[in-house]
SELUMLO-938643 format. One record per residue (C-alpha): x, y, z; residue number from 1. Coordinates in nm, 2 decimals, m for minus. Example, Ala and Ser with C-alpha at 12.3 -4.5 7.8 and 13.67 -1.06 7.14 Angstrom:
BEGIN
> 1.23, m0.45, 0.78, 1
> 1.37, m0.11, 0.71, 2
end
This chain:
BEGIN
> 11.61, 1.28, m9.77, 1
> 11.77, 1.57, m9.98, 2
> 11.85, 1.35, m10.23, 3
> 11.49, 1.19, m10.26, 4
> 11.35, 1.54, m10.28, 5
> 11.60, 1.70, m10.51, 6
> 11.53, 1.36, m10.76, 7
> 11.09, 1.47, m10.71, 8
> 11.21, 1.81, m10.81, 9
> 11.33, 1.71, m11.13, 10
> 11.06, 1.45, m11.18, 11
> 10.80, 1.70, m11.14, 12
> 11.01, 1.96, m11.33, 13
> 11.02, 1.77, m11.65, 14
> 10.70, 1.66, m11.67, 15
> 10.53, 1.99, m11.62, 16
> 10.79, 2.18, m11.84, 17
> 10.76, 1.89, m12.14, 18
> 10.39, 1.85, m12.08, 19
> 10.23, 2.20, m12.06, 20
> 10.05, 2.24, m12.38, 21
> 9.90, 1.89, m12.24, 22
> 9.84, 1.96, m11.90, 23
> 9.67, 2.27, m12.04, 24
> 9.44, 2.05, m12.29, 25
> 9.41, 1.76, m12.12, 26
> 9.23, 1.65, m11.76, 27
> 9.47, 1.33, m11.69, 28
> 9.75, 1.54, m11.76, 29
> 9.66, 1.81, m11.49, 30
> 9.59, 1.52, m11.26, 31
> 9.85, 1.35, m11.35, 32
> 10.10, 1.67, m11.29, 33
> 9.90, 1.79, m10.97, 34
> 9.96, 1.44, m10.82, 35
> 10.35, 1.46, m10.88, 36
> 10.28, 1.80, m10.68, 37
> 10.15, 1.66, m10.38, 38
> 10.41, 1.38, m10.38, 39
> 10.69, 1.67, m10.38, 40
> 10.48, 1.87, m10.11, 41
> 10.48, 1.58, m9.90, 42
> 10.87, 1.52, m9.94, 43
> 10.93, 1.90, m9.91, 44
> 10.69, 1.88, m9.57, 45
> 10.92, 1.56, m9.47, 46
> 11.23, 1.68, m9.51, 47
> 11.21, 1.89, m9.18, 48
> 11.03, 1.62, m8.97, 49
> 11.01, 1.82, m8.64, 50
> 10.73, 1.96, m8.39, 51
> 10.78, 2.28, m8.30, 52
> 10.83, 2.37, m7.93, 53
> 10.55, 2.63, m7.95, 54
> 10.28, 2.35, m8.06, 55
> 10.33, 2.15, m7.70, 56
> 10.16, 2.47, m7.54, 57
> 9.81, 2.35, m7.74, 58
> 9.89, 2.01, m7.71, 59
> 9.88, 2.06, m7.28, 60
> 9.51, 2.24, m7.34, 61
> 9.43, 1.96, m7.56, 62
> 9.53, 1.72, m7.29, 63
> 9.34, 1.92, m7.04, 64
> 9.01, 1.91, m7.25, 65
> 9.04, 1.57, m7.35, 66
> 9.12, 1.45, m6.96, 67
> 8.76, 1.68, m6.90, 68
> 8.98, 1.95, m6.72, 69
> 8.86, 2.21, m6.94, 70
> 9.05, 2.40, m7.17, 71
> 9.33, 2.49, m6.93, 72
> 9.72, 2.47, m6.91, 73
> 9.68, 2.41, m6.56, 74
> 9.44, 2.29, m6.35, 75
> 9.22, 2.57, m6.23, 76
> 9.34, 2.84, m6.40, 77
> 9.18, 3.01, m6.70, 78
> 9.43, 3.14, m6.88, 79
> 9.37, 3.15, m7.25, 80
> 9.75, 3.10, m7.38, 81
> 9.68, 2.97, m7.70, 82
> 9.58, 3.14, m8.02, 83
> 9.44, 2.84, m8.19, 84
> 9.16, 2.76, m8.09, 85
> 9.00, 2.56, m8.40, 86
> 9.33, 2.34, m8.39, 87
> 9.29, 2.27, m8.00, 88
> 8.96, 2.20, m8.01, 89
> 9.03, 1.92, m8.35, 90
> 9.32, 1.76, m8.17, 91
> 9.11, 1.74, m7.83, 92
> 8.84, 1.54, m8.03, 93
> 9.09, 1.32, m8.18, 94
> 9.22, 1.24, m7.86, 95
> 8.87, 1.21, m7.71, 96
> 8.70, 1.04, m7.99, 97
> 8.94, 0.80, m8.10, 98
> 9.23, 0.84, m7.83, 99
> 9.51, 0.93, m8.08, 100
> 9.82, 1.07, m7.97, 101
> 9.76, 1.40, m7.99, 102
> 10.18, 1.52, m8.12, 103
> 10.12, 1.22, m8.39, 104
> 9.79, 1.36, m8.49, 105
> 9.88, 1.72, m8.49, 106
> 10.18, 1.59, m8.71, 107
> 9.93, 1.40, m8.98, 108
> 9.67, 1.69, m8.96, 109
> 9.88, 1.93, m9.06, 110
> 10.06, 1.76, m9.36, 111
> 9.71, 1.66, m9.45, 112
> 9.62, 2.03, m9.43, 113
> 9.92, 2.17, m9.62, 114
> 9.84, 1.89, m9.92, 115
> 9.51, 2.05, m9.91, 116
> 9.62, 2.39, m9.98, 117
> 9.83, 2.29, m10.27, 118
> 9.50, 2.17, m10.43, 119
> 9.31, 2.49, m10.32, 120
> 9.53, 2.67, m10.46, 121
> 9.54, 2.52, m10.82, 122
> 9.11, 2.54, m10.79, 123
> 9.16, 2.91, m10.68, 124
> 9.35, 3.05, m11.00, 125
> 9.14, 2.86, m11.21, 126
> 8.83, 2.99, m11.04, 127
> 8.99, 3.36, m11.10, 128
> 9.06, 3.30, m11.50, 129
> 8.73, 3.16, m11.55, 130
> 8.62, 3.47, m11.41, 131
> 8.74, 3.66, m11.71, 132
> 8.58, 3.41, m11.97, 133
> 8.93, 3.23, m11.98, 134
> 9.01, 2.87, m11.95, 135
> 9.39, 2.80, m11.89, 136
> 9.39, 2.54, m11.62, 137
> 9.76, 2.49, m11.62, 138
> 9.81, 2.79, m11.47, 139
> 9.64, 2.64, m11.18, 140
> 9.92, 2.35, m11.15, 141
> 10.21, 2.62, m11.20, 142
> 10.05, 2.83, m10.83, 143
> 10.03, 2.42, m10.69, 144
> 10.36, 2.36, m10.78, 145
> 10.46, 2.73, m10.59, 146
> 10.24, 2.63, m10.29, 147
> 10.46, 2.34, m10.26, 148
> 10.81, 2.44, m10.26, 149
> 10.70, 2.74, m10.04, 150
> 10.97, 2.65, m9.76, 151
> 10.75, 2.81, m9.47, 152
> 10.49, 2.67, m9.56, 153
> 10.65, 2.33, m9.57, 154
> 10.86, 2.37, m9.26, 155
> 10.51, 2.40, m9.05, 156
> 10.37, 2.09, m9.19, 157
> 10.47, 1.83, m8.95, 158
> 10.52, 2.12, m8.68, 159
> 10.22, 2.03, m8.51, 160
> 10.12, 2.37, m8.53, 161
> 9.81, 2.50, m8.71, 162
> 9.99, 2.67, m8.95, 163
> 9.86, 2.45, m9.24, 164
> 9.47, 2.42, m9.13, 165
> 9.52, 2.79, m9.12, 166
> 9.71, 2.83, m9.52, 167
> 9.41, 2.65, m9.62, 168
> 9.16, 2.80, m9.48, 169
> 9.23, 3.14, m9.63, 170
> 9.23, 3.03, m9.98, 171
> 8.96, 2.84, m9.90, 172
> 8.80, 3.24, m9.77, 173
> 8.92, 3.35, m10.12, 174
> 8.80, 3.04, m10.37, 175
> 8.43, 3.10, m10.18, 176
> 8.44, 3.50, m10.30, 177
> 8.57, 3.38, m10.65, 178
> 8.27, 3.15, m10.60, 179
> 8.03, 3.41, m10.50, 180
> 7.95, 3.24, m10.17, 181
> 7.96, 3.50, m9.96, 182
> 7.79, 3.32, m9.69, 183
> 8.03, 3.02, m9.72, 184
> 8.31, 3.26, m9.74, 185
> 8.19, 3.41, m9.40, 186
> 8.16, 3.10, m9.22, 187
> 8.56, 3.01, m9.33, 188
> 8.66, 3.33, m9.24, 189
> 8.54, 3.32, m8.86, 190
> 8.73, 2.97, m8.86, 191
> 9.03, 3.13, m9.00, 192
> 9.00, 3.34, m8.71, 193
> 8.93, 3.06, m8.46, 194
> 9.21, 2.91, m8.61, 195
> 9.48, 3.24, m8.53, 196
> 9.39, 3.59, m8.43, 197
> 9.54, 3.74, m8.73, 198
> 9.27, 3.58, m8.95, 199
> 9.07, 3.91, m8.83, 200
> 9.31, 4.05, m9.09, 201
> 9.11, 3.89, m9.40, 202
> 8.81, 3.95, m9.30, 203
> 8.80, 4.32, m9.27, 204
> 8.98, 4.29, m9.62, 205
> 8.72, 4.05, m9.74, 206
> 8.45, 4.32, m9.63, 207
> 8.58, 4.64, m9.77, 208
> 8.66, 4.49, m10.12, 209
> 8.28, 4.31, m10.11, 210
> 8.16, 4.68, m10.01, 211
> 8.41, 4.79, m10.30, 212
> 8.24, 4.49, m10.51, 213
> 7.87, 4.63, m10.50, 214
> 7.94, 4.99, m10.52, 215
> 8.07, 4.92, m10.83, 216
> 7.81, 4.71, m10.93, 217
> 7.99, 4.36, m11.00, 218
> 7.81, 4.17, m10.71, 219
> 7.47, 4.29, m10.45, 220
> 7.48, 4.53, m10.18, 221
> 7.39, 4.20, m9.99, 222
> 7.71, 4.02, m10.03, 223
> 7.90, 4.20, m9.77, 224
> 7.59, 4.15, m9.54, 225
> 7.58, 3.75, m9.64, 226
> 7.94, 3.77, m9.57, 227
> 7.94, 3.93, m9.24, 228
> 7.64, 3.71, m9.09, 229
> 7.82, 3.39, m9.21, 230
> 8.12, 3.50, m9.05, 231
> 7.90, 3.66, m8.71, 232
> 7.73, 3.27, m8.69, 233
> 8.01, 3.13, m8.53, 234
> 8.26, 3.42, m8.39, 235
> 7.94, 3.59, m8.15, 236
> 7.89, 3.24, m7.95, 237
> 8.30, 3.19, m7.96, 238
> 8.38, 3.48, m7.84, 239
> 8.10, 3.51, m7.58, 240
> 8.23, 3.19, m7.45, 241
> 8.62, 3.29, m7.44, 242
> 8.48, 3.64, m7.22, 243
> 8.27, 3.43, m6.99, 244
> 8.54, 3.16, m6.93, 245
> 8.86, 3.36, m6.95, 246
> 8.77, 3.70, m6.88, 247
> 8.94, 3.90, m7.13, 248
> 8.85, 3.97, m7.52, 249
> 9.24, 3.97, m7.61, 250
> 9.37, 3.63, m7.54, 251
> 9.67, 3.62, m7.34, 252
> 9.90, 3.46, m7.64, 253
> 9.81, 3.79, m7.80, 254
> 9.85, 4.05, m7.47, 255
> 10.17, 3.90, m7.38, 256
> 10.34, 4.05, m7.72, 257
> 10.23, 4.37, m7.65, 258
> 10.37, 4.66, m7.46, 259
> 10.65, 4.78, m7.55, 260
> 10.74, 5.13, m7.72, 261
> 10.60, 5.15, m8.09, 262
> 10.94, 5.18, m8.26, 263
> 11.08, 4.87, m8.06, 264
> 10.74, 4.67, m8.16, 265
> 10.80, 4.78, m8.52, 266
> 11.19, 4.78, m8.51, 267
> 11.15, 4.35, m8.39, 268
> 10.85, 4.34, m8.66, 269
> 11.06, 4.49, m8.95, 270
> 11.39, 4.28, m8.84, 271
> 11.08, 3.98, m8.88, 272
> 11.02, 4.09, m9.21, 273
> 11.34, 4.16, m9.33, 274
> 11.47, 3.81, m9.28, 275
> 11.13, 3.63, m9.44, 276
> 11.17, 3.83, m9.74, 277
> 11.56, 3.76, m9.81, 278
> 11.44, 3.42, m9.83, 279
> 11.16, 3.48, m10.03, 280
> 11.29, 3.69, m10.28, 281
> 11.16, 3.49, m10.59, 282
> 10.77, 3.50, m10.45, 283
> 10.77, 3.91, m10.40, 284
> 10.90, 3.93, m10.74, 285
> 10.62, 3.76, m10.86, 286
> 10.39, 3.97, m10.67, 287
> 10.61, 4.27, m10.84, 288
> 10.49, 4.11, m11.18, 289
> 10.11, 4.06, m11.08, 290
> 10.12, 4.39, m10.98, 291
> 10.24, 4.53, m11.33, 292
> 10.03, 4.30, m11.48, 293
> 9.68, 4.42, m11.36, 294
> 9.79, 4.81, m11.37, 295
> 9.88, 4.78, m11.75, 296
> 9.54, 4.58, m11.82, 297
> 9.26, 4.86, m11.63, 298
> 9.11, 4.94, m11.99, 299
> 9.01, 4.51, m11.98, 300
> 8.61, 4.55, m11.88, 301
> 8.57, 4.21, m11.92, 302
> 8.82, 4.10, m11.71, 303
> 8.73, 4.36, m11.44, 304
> 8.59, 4.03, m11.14, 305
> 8.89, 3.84, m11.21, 306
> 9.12, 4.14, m11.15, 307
> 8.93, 4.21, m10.86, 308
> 8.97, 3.90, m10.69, 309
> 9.37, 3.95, m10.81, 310
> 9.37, 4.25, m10.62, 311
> 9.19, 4.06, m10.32, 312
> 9.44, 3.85, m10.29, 313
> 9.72, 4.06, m10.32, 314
> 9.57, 4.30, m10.05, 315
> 9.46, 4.01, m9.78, 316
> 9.89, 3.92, m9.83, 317
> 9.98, 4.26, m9.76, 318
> 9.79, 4.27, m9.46, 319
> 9.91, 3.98, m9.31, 320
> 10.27, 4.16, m9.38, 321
> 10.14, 4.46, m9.18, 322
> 9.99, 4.23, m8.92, 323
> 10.30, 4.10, m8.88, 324
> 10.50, 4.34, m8.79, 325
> 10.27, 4.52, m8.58, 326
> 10.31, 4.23, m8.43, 327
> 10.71, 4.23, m8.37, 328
> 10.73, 3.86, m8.53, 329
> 10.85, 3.59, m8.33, 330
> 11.10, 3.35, m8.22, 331
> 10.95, 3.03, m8.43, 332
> 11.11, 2.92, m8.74, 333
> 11.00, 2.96, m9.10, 334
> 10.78, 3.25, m9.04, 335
> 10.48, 3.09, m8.94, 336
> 10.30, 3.43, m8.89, 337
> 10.35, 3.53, m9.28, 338
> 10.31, 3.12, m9.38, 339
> 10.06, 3.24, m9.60, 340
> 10.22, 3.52, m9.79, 341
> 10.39, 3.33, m10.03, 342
> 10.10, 3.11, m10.14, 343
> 9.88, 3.39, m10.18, 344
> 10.13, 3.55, m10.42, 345
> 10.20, 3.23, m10.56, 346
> 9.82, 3.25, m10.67, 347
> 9.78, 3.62, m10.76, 348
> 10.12, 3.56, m11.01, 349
> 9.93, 3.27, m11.16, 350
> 9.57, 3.41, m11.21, 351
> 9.76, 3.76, m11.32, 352
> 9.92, 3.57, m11.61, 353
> 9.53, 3.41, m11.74, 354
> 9.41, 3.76, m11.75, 355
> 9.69, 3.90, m12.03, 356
> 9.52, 3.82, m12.39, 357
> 9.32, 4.16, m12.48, 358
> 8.98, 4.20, m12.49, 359
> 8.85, 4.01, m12.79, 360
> 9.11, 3.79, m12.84, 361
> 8.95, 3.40, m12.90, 362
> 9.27, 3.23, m12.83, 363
> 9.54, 3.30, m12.53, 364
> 9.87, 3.45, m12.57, 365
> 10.16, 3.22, m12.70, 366
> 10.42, 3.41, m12.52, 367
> 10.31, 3.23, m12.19, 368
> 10.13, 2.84, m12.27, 369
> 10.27, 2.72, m12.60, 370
> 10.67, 2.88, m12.48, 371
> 10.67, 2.73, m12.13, 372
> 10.74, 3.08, m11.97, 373
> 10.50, 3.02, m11.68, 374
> 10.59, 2.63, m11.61, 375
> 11.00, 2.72, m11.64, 376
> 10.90, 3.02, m11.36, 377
> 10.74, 2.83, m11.16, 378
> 10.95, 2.52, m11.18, 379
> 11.26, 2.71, m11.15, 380
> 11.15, 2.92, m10.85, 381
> 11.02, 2.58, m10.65, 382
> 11.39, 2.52, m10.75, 383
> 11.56, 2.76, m10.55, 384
> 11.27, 2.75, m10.30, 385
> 11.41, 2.40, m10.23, 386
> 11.78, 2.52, m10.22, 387
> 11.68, 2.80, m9.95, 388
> 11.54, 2.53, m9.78, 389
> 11.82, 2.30, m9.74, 390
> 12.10, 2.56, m9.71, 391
> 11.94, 2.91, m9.56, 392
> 12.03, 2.90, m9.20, 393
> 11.66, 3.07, m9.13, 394
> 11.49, 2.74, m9.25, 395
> 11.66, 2.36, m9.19, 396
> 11.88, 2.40, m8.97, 397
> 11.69, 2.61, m8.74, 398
> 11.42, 2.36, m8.76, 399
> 11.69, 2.08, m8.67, 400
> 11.82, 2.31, m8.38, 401
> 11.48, 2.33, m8.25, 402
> 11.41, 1.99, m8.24, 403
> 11.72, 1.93, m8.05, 404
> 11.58, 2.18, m7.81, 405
> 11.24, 2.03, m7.81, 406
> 11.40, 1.70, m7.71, 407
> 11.62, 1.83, m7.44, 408
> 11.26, 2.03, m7.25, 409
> 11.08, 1.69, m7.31, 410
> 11.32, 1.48, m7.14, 411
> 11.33, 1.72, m6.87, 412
> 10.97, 1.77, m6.89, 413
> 10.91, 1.39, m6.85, 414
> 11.15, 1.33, m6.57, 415
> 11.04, 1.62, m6.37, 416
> 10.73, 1.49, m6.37, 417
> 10.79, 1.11, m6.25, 418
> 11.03, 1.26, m5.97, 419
> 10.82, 1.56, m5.85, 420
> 10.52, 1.53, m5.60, 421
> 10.19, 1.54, m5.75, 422
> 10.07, 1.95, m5.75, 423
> 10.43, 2.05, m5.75, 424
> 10.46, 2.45, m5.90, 425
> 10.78, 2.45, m6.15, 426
> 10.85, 2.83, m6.30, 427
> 11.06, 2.75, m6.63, 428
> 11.11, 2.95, m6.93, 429
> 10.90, 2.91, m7.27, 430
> 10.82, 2.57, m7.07, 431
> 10.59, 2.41, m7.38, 432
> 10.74, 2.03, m7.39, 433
> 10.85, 2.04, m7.07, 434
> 10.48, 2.07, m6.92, 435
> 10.33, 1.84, m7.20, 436
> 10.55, 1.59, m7.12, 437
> 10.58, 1.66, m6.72, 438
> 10.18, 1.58, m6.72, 439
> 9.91, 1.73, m6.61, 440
> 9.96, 1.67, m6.24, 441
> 10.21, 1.95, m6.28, 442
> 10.19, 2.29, m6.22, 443
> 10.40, 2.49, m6.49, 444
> 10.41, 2.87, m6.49, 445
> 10.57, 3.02, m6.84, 446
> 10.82, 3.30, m6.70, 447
> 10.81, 3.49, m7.04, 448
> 10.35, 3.51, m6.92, 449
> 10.27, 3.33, m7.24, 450
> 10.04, 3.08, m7.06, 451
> 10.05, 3.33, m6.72, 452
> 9.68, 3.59, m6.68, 453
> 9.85, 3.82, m6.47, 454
> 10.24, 3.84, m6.63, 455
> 10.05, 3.84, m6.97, 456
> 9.83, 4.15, m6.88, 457
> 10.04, 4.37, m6.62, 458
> 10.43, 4.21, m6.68, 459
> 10.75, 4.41, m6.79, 460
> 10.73, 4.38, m7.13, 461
> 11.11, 4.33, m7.28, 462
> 11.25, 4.23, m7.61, 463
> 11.37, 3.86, m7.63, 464
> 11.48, 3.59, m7.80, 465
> 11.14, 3.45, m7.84, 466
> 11.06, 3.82, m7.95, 467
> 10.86, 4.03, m7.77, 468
> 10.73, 3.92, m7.44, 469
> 10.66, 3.99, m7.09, 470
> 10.82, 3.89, m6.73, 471
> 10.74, 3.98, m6.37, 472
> 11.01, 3.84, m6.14, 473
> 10.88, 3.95, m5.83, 474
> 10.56, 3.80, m5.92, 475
> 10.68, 3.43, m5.97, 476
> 10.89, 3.42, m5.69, 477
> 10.69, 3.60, m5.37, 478
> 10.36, 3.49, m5.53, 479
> 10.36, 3.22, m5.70, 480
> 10.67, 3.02, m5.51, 481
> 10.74, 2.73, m5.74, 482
> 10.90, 2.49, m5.56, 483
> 11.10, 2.44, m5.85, 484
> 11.27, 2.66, m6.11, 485
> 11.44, 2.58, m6.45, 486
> 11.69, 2.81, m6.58, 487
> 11.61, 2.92, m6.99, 488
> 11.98, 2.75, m7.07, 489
> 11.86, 2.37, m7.02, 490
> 12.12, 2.17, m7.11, 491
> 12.45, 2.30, m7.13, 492
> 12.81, 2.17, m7.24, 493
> 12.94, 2.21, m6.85, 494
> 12.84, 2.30, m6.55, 495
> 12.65, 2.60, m6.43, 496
> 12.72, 2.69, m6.10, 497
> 12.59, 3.04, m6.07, 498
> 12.27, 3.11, m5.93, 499
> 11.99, 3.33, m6.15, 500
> 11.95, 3.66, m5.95, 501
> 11.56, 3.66, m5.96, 502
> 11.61, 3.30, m5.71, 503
> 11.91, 3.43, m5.49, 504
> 11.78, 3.45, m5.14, 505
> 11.51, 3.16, m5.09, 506
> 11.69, 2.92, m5.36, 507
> 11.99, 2.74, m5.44, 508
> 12.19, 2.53, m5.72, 509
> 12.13, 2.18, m5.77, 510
> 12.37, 2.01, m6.09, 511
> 12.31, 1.71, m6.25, 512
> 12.50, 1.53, m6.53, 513
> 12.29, 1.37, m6.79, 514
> 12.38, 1.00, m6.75, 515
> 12.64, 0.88, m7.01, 516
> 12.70, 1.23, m7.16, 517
> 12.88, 1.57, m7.11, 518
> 12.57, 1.77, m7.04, 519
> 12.45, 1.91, m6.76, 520
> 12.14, 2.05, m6.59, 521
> 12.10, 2.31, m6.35, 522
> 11.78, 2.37, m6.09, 523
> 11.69, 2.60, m5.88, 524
> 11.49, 2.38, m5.62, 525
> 11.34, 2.60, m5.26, 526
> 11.62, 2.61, m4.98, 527
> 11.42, 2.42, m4.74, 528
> 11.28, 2.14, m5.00, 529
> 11.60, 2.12, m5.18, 530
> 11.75, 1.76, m4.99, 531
> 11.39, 1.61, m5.06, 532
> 11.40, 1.73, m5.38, 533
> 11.76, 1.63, m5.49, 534
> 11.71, 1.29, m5.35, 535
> 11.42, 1.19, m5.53, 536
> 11.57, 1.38, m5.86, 537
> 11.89, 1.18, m5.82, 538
> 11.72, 0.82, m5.78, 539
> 11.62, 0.86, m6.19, 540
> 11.95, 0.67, m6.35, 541
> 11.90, 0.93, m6.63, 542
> 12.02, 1.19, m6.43, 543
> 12.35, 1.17, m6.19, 544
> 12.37, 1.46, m5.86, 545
> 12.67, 1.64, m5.90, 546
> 12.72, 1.92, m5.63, 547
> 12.91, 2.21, m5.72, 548
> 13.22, 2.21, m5.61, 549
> 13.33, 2.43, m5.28, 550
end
């Protein structure tokens, strides 16, 4: 697969370096070279091939809504775990509607989604130029050709999450202002935060520089207002309906990462940040050089909008940076929370390098179209994007380490949940595919409170390796009394005969050996269920009962 994509890259790199004065000039040339794009996007997207553990926590609730349980991750109990909402509701409908598998179709979704954004992008720098009276719609395929080898981006495609429904919908946000469709642009927005909490994050931006906009007199005092109600349209019944259902205004996947001391928070958020922008490098330099660009052009009046909407850009990707670490960043791979950063500055970098030739000048500059400077960039920075890809340890082969972890909770998941009596309460640790694939006759219960009302709002809130999250101990155990616990180590190479001090007392160890294979399980099954329990556990041929020894 390497191989394939490597050979696209230098496909797409020759053509687009050879052809730019024609892509620039000619329509079947742009399509021509924005194709070639989307063919390496969808090779860069396929190179990772994996559904990220995280994703199987909305594909339960879409299973719930779909099996008209409501959107639960248990029966019965409101708990609003997700943060998607738009992308729970889409896969529930395709399961509903047209009984799709909903891991295939979050899968096909989000490639779609991410294929999308390459094309939004290209219409969004475009849009910007033309603002200033220029018409360079290369520049257009050089941000396309950015959007693509962004590896974060990428990596989330098949992922199943809603990274790439959420990518697209902010430069969708950001193409309706360049379009001055405020109204439109509000409507996207409260998707964008329907789709993840941190979309809250463009639309305040998008309303201070609309406010910014009409006090300066380069669009109506009733833009902002158009803007707000298209956004208030949809959010006011959403969010009356998440406070009557779940009870709370902050959802759970939000309260759950909150809590501890500021400079932890910010300490996990900054180590976050630090490692996305090691890798991305190449896309902060170009924001570097938008950056200079629009400071040493302020005396350009006439290309004063299309600077604006630079600067719009630029600001909405600094505060999803800020968001971010506020945050304290999380366990998934790639970066999901900052997926968008390196797309937006992909676009700022392009539309910054349309807005160059002075005021008065009839033709563009020759130092960027007719010399290649901005296609070699571009090309060359897709270039290493790819590399970082294949050989950062942050990217592939974290995605390849999750899978295998992903696998390991399913099969679990999936032979729990033949074995166990119907209603059965299992507490396991960031239990995502292990409850999708256990079913919904089981009763799963997050240790870390991500899918949990009361851990979520009143746990211990600690620093892990999923980032920051929350645990009560006492809780689970005296409370909730799973019948059942599963220790955060899974599999493991041998086996595990010592017993989790949160269970000591009222459970014991029960090993198994994975049939045919040197790994073993351990579970913490109730002291007085545990010969029911082991029996019926042992009768799968996938699993052998080993006792420990002594």
């Amino acid at each position: 697969m390497v191989a394939v994509l490597v050979a696209g890259w230098f496909v797409l790199a020759a053509l687009v370096v050879a052809a730019w004065p024609k892509i620039n000039a000619d329509k079947a040339w742009r399509t021509g070279a924005l194709t070639l794009t989307l063919a390496f996007s969808l090779l860069h997207q396929l190179l990772f091939r994996a559904v990220a553990a995280d994703a199987y926590v909305t594909f339960r609730y879409a299973l719930h809504i779909s099996d008209g349980r409501g959107a639960v991750f248990n029966t019965g109990e409101r708990v609003e775990g997700y943060g998607n909402f738009l992308w729970m509701v889409l896969l529930s409908l395709l399961k509903t509607v047209f009984g799709a598998d909903i891991v295939t179709a979050a899968s096909v979704l989000g490639v779609l989604c991410t294929l999308a954004a390459v094309i939004v992008a290209f219409v969004l720098v475009n849009r910007i130029v033309a603002a200033a009276g220029r018409e360079e719609p290369a520049l257009g395929v050089a941000a396309a050709v950015l959007t693509a080898g962004a590896g974060g981006l990428a990596a989330h495609g098949t992922s199943g999450t809603e990274t790439g429904l959420f990518v697209l919908l902010v430069l969708s946000v950001a193409l309706a202002l360049a379009c001055r469709r405020p109204v439109v642009g509000g409507v996207l927005v409260a998707m964008a935060v329907m789709t993840r909490p941190d979309g809250i994050v463009f639309a305040l931006v998008a309303v201070g520089w609309l406010l910014v906009s009409a006090a300066r007199g380069r669009s109506s005092w009733w833009a902002p207002g158009a803007f707000a109600l298209g956004a208030l349209v949809l959010v006011v019944p959403w969010t009356a309906w998440r406070v009557t259902y779940y009870g709370h205004l902050v959802p759970d996947s939000v309260a759950v990462r909150l809590g501890l001391p500021v400079g932890d928070q910010f300490a996990a958020g900054w180590h976050y940040l630090s490692g996305f922008s090691l890798v991305h490098q190449g896309f902060l330099l170009l924001a570097l050089g938008a950056v200079a660009a629009l400071a040493g052009r302020r005396d350009a009046k006439t290309t004063a909008a299309a600077r604006s909407l630079v600067w719009l850009v630029l600001s909405v990707a600094i505060g999803f940076v800020v968001a971010a670490v506020a945050m304290g960043g999380e366990a998934v791979p790639a970066w999901r929370l900052l997926a968008p950063v390196p797309p937006l500055l992909a676009v700022a970098a392009a539309a910054a390098c349309g807005l160059l030739a002075k005021d008065g000048d009839e033709t563009p500059r020759r130092t960027l179209s007719s010399r290649r400077v901005v296609p070699a960039v571009a090309l060359g920075l897709c270039g290493v994007s790819l590399v970082v890809s294949v050989e950062s340890g942050e990217l592939l082969p974290r995605i390849d380490a999750g899978r295998a972890r992903t696998a390991e909770l399913a099969e679990l998941g999936s032979w729990l949940g033949e074995r166990m009596p119907p209603g059965s309460v299992i507490a396991a640790y960031g239990g995502g595919p292990l409850a999708y694939w256990a079913g919904t006759g089981v009763v799963v219960i997050d240790e870390l409170g991500r899918t949990d009302d009361h851990i979520a709002r009143t746990g211990t809130a600690v620093t892990t390796a999923d980032g920051p999250l929350k645990v009560d101990h006492e809780y689970v155990v005296n409370l909730r009394s799973p019948v059942l616990a599963v220790p955060a180590e899974g599999f493991t190479a041998r086996q595990r005969c010592a017993m989790d001090p949160v269970y000591a007392g009222r459970y014991q160890v029960a090993t198994f050996k994975r049939t045919g294979t040197g790994q073993w399980v351990a579970l913490y099954p109730r002291s007085e269920l545990a010969a029911r329990f082991i029996a019926d556990l042992d009768a799968d041929p996938r699993f052998d009962y080993l006792p420990c020894p002594g």
